[in-house]
Rosetta silent file (secondary structure, phi, psi, omega in degrees, C-alpha in Angstrom):
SEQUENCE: XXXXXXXXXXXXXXXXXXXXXXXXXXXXXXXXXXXXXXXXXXXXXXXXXXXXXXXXXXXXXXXXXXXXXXXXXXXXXXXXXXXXXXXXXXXXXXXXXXXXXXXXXXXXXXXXXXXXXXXXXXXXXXXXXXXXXXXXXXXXXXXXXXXXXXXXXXXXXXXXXXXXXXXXXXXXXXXXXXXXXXXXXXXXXXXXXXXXXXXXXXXXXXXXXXXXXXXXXXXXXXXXXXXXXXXXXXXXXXXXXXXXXXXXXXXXXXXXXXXXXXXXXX
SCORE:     score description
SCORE:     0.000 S_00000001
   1 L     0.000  136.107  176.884  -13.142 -168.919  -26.453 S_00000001
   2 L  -140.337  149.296  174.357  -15.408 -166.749  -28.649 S_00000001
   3 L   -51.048  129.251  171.395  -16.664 -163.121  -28.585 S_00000001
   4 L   -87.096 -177.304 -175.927  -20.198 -162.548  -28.228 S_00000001
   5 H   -51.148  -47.166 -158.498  -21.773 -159.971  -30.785 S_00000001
   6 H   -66.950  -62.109 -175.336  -22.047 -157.148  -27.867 S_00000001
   7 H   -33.518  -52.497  172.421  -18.073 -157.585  -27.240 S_00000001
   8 H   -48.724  -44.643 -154.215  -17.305 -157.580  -30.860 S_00000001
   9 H   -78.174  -68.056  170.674  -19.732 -154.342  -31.189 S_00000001
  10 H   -20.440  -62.616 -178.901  -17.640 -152.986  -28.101 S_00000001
  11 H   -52.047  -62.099 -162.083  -14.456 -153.889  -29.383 S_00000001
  12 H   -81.717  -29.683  179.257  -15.090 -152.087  -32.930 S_00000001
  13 H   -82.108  -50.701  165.537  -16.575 -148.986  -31.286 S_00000001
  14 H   -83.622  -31.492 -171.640  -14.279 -148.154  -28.407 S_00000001
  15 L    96.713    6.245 -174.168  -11.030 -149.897  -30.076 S_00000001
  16 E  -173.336  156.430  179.834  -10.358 -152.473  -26.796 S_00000001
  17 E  -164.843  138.949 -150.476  -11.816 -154.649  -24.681 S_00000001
  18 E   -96.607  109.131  175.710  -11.104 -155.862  -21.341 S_00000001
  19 E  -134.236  103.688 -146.955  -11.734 -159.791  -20.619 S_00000001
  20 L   -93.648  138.818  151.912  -10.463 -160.254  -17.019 S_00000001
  21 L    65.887   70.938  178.539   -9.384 -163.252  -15.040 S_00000001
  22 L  -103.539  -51.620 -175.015   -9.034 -165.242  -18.578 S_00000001
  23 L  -103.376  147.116 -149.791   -6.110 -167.334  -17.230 S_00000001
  24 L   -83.067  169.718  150.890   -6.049 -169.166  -14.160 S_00000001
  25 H   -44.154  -37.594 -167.126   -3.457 -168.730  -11.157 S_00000001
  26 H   -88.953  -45.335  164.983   -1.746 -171.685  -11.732 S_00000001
  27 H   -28.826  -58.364 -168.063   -1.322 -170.555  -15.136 S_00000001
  28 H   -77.681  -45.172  166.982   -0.477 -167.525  -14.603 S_00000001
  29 H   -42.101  -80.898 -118.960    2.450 -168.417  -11.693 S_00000001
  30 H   -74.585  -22.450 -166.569    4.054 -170.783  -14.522 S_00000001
  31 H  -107.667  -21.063  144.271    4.308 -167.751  -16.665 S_00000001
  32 H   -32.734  -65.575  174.792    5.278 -165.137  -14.181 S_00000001
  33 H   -33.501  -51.743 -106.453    8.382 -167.732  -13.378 S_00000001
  34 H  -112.983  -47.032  174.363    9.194 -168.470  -16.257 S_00000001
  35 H   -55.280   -6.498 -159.573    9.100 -164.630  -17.070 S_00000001
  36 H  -121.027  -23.927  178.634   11.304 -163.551  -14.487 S_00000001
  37 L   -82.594   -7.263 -173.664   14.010 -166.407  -15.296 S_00000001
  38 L   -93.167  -38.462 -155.383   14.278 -165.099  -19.382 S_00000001
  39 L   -84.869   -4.451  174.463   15.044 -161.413  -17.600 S_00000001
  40 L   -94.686   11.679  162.162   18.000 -162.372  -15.659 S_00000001
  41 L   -81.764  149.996  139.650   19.499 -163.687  -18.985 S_00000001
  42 L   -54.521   86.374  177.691   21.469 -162.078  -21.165 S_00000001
  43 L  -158.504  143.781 -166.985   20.304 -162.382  -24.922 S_00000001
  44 L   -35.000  -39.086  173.942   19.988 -159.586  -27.947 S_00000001
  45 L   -41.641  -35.814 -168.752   16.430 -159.814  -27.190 S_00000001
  46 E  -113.134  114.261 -178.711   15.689 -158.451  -24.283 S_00000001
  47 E   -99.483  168.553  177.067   16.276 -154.727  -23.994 S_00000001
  48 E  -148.480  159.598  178.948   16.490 -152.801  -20.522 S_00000001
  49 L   -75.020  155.162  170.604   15.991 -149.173  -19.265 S_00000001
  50 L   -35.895  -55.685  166.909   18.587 -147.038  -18.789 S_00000001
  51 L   -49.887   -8.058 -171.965   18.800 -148.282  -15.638 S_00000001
  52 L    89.771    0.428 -161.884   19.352 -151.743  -16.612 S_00000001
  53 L   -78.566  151.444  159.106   15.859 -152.944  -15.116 S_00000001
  54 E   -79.344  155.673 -175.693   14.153 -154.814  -17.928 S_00000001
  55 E  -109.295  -56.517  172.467   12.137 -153.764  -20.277 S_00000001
  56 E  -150.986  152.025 -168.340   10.847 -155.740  -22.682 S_00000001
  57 E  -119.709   91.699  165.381   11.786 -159.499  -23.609 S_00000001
  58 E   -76.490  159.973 -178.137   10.855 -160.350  -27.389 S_00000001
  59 L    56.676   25.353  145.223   10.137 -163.610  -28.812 S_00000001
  60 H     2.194  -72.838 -150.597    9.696 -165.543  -25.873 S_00000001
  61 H   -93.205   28.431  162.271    7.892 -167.941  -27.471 S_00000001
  62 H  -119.022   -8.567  139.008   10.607 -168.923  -29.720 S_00000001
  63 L  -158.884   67.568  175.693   12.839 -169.930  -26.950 S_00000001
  64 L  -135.405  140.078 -145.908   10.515 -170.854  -23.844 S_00000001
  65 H  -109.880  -11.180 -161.563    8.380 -173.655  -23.967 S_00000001
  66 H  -116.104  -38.184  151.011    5.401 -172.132  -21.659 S_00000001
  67 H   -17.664  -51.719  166.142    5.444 -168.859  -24.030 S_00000001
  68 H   -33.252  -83.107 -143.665    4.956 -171.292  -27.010 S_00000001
  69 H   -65.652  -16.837 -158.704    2.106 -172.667  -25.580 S_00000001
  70 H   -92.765  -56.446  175.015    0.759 -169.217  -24.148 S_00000001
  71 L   -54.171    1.810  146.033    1.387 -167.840  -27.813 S_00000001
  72 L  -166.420   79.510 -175.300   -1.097 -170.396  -29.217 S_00000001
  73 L   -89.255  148.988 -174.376   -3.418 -170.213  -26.726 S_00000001
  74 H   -89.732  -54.043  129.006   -7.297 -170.726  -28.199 S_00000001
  75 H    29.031  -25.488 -167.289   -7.741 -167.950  -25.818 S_00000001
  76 H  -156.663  -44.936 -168.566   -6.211 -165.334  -27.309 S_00000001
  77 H   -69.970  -53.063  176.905   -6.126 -166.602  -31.258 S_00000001
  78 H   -33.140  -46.923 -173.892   -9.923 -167.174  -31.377 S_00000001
  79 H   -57.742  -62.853 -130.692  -11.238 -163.775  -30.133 S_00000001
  80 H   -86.477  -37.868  178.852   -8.806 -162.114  -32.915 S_00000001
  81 H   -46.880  -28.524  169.613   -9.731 -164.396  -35.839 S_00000001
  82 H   -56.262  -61.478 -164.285  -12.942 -163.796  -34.962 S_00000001
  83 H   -91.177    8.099  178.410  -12.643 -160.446  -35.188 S_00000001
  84 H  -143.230    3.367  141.727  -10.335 -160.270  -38.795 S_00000001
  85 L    81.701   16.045 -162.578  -12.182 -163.157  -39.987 S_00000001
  86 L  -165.116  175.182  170.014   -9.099 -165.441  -41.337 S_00000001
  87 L  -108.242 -157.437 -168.072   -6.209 -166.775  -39.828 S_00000001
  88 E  -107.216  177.879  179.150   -3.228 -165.564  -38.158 S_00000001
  89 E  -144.924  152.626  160.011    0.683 -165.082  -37.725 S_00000001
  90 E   -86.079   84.716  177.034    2.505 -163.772  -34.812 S_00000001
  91 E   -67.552  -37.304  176.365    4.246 -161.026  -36.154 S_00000001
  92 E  -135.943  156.657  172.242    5.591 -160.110  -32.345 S_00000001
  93 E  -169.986  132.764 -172.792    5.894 -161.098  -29.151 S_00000001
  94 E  -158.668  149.729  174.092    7.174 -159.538  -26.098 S_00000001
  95 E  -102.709  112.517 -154.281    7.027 -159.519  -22.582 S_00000001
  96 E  -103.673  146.477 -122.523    6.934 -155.939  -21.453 S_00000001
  97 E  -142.541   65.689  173.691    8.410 -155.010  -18.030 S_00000001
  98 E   -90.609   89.825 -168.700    7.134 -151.967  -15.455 S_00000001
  99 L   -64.322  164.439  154.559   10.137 -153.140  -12.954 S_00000001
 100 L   -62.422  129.077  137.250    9.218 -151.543   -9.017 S_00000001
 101 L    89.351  -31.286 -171.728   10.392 -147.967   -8.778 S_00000001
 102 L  -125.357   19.667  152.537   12.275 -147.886  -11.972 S_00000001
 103 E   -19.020  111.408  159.614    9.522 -148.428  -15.117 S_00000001
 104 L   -95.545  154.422  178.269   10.032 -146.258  -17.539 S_00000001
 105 L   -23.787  170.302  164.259    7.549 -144.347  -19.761 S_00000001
 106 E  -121.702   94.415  162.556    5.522 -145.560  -22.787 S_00000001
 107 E   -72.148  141.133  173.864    5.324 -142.732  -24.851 S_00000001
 108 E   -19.723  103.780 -174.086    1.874 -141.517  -26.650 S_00000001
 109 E  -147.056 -170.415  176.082    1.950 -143.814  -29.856 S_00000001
 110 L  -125.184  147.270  154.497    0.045 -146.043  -32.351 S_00000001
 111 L   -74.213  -64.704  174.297    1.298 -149.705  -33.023 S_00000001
 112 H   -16.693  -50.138 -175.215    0.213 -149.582  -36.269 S_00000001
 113 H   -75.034  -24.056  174.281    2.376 -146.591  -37.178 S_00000001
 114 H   -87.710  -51.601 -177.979    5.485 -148.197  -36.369 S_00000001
 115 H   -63.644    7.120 -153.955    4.484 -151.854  -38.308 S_00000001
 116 L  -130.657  -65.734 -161.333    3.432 -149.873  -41.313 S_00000001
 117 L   -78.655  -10.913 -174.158    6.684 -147.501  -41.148 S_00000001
 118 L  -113.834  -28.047 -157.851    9.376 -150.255  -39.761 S_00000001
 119 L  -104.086  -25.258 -157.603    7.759 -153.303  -41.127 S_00000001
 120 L    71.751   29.106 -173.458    6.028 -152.449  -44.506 S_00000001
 121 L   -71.801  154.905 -174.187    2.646 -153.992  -42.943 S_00000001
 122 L   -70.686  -73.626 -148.519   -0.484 -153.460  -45.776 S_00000001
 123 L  -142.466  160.326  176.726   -3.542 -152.182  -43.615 S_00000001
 124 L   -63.852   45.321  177.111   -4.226 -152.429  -39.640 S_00000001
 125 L  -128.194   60.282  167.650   -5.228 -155.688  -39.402 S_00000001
 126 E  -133.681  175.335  176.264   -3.209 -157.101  -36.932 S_00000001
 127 E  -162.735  177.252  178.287   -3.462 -156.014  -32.953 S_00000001
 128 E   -93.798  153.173  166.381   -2.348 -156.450  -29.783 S_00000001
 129 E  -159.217  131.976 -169.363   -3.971 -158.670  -27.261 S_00000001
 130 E  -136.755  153.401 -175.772   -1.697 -159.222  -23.581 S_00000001
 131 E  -129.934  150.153 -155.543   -2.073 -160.823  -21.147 S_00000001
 132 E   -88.158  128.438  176.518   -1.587 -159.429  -17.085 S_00000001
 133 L   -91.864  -27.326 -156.796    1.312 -161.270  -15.092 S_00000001
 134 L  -143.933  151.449  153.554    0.835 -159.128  -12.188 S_00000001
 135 L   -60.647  105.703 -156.280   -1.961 -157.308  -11.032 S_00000001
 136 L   -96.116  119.196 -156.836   -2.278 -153.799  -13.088 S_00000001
 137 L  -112.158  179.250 -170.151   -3.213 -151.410  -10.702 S_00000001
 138 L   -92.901   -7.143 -170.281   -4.305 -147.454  -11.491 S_00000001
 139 L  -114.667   11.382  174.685   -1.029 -146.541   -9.551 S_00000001
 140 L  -115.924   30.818  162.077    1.945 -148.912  -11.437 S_00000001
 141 L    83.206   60.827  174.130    2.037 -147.308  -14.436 S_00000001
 142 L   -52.633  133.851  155.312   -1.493 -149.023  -16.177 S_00000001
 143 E   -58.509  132.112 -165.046   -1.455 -149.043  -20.042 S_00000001
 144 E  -114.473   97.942 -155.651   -3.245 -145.731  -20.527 S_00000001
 145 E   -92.295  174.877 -171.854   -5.879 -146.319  -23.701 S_00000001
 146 L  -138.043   77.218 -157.684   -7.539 -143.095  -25.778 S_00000001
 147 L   -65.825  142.811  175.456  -10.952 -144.429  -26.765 S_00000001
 148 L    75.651   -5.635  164.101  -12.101 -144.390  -29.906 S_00000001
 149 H   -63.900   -8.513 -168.323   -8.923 -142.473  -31.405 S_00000001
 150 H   -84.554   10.898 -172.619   -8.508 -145.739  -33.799 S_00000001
 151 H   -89.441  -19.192  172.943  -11.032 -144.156  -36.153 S_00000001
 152 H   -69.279   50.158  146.151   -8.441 -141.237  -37.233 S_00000001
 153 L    54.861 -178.532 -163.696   -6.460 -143.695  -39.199 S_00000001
 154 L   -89.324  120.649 -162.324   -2.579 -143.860  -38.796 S_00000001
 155 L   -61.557  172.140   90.100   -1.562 -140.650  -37.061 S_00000001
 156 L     4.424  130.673  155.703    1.652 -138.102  -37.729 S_00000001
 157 L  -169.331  147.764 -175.164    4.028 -139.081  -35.783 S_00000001
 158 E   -83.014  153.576  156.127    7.600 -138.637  -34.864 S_00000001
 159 E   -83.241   93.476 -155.290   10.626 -140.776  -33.958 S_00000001
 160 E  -103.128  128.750 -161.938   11.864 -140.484  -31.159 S_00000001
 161 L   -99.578  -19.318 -146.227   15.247 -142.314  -30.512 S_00000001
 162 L  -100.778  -35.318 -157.512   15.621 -140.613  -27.309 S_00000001
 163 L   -79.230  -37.009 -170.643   13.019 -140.428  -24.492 S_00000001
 164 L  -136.220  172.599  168.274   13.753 -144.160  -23.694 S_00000001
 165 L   -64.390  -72.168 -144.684   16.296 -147.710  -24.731 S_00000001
 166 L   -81.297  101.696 -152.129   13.465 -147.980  -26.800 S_00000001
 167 L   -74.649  140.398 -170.637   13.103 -146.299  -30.070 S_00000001
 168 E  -155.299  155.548  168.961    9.187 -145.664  -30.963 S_00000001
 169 E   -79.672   92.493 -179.078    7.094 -143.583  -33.158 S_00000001
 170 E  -121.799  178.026 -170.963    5.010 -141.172  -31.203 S_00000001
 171 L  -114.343 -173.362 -159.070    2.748 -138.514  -31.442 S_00000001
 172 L  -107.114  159.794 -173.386    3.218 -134.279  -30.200 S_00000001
 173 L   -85.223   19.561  164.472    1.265 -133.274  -27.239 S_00000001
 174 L   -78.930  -49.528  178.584   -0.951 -131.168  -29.707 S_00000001
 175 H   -77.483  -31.696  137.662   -2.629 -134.359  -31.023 S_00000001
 176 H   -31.088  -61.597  179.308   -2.795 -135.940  -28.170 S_00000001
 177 H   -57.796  -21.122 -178.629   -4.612 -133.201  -26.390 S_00000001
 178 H   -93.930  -57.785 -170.677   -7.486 -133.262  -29.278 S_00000001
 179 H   -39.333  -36.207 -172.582   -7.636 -136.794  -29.091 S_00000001
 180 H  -101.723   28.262  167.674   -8.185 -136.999  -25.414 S_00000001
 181 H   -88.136  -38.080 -156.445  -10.452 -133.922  -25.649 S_00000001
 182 H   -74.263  -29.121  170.468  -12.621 -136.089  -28.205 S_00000001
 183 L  -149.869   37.555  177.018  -12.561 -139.785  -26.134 S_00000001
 184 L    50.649 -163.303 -164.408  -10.822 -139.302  -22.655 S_00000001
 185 L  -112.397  158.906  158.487   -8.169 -141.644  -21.159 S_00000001
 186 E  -129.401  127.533  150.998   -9.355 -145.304  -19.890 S_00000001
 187 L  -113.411   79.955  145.396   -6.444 -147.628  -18.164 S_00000001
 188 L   -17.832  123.648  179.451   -7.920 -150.871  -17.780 S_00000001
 189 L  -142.299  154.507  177.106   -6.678 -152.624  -14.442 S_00000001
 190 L  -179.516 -160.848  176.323   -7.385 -155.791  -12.972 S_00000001
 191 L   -74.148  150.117  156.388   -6.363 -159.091  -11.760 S_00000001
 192 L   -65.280  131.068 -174.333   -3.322 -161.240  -13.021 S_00000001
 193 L   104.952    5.628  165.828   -4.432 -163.293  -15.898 S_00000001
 194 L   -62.297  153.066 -166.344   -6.820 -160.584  -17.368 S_00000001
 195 E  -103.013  135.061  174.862   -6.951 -160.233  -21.424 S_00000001
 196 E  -133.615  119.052  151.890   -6.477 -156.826  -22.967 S_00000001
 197 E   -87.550  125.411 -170.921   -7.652 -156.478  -26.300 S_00000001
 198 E  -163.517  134.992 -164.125   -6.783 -153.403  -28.636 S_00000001
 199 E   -50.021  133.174 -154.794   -6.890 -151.846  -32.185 S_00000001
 200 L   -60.539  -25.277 -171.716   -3.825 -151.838  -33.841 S_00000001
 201 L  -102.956    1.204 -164.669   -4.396 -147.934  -34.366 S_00000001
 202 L   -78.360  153.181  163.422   -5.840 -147.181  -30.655 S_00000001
 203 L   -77.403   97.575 -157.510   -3.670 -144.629  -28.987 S_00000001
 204 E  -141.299  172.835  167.368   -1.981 -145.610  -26.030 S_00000001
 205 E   178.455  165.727 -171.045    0.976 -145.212  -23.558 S_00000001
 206 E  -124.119  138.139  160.348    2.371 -145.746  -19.673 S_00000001
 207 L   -91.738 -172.950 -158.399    3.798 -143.557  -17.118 S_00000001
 208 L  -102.656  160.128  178.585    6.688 -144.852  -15.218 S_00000001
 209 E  -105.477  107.705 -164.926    6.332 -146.740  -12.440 S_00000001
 210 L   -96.196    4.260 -175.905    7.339 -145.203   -9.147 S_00000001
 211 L  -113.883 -144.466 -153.277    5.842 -147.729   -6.592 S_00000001
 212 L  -113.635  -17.614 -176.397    7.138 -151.149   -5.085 S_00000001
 213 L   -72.570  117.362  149.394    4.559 -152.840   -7.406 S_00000001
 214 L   -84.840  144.076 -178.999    6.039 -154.391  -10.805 S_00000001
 215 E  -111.176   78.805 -171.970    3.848 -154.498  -13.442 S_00000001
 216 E  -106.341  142.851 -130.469    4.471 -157.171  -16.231 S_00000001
 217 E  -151.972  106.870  175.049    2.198 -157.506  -19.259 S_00000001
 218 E   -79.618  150.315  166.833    2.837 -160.366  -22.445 S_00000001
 219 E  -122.892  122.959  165.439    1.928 -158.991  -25.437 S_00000001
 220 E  -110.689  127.946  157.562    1.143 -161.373  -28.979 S_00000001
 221 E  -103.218  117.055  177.039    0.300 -159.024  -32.076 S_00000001
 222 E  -109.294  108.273  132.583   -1.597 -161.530  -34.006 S_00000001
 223 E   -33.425   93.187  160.392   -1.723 -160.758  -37.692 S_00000001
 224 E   -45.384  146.627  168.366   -4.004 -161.780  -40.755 S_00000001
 225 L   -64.380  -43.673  175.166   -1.914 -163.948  -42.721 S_00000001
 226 L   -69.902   -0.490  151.540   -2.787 -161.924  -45.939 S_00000001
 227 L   -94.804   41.528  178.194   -1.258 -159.192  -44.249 S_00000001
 228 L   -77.743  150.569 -149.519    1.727 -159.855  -43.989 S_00000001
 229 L   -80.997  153.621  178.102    4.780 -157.133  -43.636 S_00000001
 230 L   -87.466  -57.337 -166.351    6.425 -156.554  -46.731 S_00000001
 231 L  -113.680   29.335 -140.839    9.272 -154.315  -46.228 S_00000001
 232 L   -69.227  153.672 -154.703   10.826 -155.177  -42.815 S_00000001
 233 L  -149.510    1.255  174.855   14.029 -153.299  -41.625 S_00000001
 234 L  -124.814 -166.412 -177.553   14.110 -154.165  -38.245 S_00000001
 235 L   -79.011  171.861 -140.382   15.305 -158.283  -36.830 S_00000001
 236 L  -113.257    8.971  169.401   13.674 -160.656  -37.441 S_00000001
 237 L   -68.806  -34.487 -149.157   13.519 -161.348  -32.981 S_00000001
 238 L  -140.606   20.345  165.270   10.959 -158.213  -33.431 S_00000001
 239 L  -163.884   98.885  174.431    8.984 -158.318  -36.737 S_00000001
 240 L   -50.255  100.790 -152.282    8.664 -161.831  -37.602 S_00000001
 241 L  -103.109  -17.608  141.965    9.032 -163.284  -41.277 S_00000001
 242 L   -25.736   59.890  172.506    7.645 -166.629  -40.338 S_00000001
 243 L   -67.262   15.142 -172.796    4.169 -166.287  -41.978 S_00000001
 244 L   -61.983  136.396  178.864    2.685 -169.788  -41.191 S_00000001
 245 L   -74.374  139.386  171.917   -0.993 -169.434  -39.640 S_00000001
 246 L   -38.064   56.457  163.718   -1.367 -169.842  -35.894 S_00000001
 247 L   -26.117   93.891  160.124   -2.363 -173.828  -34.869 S_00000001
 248 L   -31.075  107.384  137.905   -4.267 -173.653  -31.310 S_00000001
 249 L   -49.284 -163.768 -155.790   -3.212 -175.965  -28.763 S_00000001
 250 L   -86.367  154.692 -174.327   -5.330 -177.979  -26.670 S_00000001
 251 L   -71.067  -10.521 -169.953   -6.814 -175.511  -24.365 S_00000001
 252 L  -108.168   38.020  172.709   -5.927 -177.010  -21.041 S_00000001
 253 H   -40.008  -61.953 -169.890   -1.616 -176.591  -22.426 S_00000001
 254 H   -74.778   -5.431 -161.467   -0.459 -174.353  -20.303 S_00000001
 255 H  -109.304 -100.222  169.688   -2.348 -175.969  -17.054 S_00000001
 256 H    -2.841  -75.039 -176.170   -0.626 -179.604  -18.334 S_00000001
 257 H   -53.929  -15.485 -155.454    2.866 -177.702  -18.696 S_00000001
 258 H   -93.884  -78.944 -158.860    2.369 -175.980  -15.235 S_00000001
 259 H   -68.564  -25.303  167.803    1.898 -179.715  -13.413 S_00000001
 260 H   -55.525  -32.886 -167.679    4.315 -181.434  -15.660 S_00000001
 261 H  -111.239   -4.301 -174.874    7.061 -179.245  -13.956 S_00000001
 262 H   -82.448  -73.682 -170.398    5.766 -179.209  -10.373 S_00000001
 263 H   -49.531  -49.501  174.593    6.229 -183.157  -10.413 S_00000001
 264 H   -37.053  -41.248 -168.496    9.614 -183.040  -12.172 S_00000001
 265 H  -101.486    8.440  163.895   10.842 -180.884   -9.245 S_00000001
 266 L   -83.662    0.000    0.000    9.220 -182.899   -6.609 S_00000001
């Protein structure tokens, strides 16, 4: 799959771009499953909310076979090579987790600002780009984007150990508040299997999810290879050291892997 010019232009101007209903249903069921069977495991990987609902699953795709394949999808590597002009590494990958009723926040952060301050990463030229397991609605706690904030560069920001299981770098509701005087809020919503593309430096975050709806969302941060982290301090489940560039698979993988297990279980 490749960007046209206007997307790219999009992309560089707002910080994200929206490419909905990339993967099919049947895709997307194999990876829903598959996703729902890593959270009722136990393994260091997978953190949960205070409540115990999950939260986020990292590295999937080092030991799930339909992750693999999702995590070098032509789909998802193309656009961002395209857009950093070389290839790539997977520094992370996680499956993030708005459980019904008991989602907890995202607080107001940068990605960047954490891989730069946890990881030793050079310059912003890796990003996120997820993909929707469930249908991301304006009321189940929607990633909540800040457009055009990636042009301030890598923010101030605090550590907060506290708010959440999950320790993150955010920013005070003073900087927020200029940011979103200067490019509003967006939350992109849509159908499961929509593409969310977004600058490693864009300004984003979730409220919790209070309805009946779960909302789960994979995320690959795809890396240039010459930008690879330097100083890393956190495991190696959640900042990757494995710099080998990204091989596509064949594009119809995850389709193949989908029917491969429907006959095994008739």
């Amino acid at each position: 799959m490749q960007l046209s010019a206007d997307q790219i232009a999009q992309f560089q101007e707002e910080g994200w771009l929206f490419l909905p209903e990339t993967f099919s249903p049947e895709e997307v069921a194999v990876l829903r499953e598959e996703a729902e069977a890593i959270y009722a495991v136990q393994r260091p990987e997978i953190w949960r909310e205070k409540s115990g609902a999950p939260r986020t699953a990292f590295a999937a795709h080092t030991y799930n076979e339909a992750f693999r394949l999702l995590g070098a999808h032509p789909r998802l590597i193309r656009p961002v090579e395209q857009i950093f002009g070389e290839q790539l590494y997977m520094h992370q990958f996680k499956i993030n987790a708005k459980a019904a009723f008991t989602g907890d926040v995202w607080q107001w952060h940068q990605d960047y600002g954490t891989w730069a301050r946890d990881d030793g990463m050079p310059e912003p030229r890796a990003m996120n780009i997820s993909v929707f397991l469930d249908e991301v609605m304006p009321i189940n706690g929607p990633l909540m984007l800040i457009p055009r904030s990636h042009r301030h560069g890598t923010l101030a920001a605090g550590h907060d150990v506290s708010t959440t299981s999950y320790p993150l770098w955010t920013l005070d509701d003073e900087m927020v508040t200029k940011l979103v005087a200067e490019g509003g809020i967006v939350a992109p919503t849509g159908r499961p299997g929509g593409v969310l593309l977004f600058h490693g430096n864009l300004v984003h975050g979730s409220a919790p999810n209070i309805t009946p709806y779960p909302r789960k969302i994979v995320y690959l941060t795809l890396n240039a290879v010459s930008n690879h982290i330097r100083r890393p301090t956190r495991p190696d489940w959640i900042a990757h050291r494995d710099f080998t560039p990204i091989l596509p698979v064949p594009e119809d993988a995850l389709t193949e892997y989908a029917r491969r297990g429907r006959r095994a279980a008739a």
